[in-house]
C-alpha positions in Angstrom: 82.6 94.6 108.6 85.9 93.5 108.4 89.3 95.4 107.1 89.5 94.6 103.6 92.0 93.1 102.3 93.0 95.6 99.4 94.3 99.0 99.3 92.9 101.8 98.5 89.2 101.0 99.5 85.9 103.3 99.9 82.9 101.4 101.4 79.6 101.4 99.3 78.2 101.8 96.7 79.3 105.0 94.5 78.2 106.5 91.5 81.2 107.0 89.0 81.0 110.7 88.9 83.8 111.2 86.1 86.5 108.9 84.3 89.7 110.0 82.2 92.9 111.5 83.1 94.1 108.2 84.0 91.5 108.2 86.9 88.1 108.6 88.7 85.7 110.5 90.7 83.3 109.0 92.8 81.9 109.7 96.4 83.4 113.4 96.1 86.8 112.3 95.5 88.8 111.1 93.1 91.5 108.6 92.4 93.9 107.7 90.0 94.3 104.6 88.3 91.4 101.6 87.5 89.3 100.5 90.3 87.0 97.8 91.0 82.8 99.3 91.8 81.4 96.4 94.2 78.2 95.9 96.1 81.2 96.3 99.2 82.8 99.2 98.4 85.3 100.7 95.1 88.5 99.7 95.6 91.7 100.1 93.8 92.5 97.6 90.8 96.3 97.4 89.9 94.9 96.2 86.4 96.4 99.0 83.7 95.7 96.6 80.3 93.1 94.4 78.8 95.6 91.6 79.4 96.1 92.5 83.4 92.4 91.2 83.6 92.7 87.8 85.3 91.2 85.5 87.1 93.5 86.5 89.9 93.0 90.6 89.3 89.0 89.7 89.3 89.5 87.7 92.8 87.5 90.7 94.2 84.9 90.2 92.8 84.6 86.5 93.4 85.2 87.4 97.1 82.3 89.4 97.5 79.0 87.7 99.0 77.3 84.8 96.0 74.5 86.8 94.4 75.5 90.1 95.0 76.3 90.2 91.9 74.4 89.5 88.9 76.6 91.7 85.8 80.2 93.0 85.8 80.6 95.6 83.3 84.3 95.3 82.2 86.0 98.7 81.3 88.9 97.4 79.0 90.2 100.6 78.3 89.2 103.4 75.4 88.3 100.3 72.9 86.1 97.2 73.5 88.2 94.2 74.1 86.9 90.6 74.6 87.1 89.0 77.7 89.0 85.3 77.8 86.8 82.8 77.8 88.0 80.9 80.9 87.0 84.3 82.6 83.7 84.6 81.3 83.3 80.9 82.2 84.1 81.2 86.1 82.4 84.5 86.0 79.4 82.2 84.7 79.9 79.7 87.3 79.6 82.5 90.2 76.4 83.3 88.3 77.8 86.8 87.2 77.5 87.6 83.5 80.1 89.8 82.2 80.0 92.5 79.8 83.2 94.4 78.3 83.0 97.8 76.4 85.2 100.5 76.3 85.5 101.7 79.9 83.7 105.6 79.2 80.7 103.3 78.5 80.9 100.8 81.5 81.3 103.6 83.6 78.4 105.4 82.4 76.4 102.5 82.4 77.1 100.9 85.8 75.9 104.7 87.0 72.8 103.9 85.4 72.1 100.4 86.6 73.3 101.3 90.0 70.9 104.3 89.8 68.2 101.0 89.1 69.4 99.1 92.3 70.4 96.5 90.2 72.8 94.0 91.3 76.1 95.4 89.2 79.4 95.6 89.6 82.2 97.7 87.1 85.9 96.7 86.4 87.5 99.8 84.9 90.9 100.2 83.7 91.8 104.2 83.3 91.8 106.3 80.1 93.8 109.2 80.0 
């Protein structure tokens, strides 16, 4: 596999172990700050607000492999927030729905699906 292209990168898939304190624990370590869960790896996500999610901040997930991903859970922080509809839009042309709650509850529920081999992916931004 190649270097990827992003900082702050842990190769496959992880369940989210932990979440608050402006951070995460997954594969027996922990990190602070949001982070994107893909089928590749978790990675980093310099996302801190609901209005940091982009098309561009989401490119991740657009890069990885068509049909890898069927559901993005979107953590938008310690409320639900809605997603913009031009992103729910390209997400839908990728063939990815997406799903926002607050990010305790996408965290806990990408653990589950995961758990189900489903084809998920999580975007969480950190709670303190």
């Amino acid at each position: 596999m190649a270097e990827p292209k992003y900082a702050g990168f842990l190769p496959g898939r992880h369940v989210i172990e932990g979440y608050g304190a402006g951070g995460f624990r997954f594969g027996g370590m922990s990190h602070r700050g949001s982070i994107l869960a893909l089928p590749s790896g978790i990675r980093a996500w310099d996302a801190a607000t609901p209005q940091d999610i982009s098309l561009s901040s989401l490119q991740p997930v657009f890069d990885e492999p068509k049909g890898e991903i069927e559901h993005l859970l979107i953590g938008t922080g310690p409320t639900l927030m809605p997603l913009a509809r031009v992103l729910r839009e390209k997400l839908a042309e990728s063939g990815i729905t997406a799903e926002t709650m607050a990010t305790g509850a996408a965290a806990r529920t990408y653990s589950i699906l995961l758990a189900e081999d489903r084809r998920v992916a999580a975007a969480l931004l950190a709670v303190a």
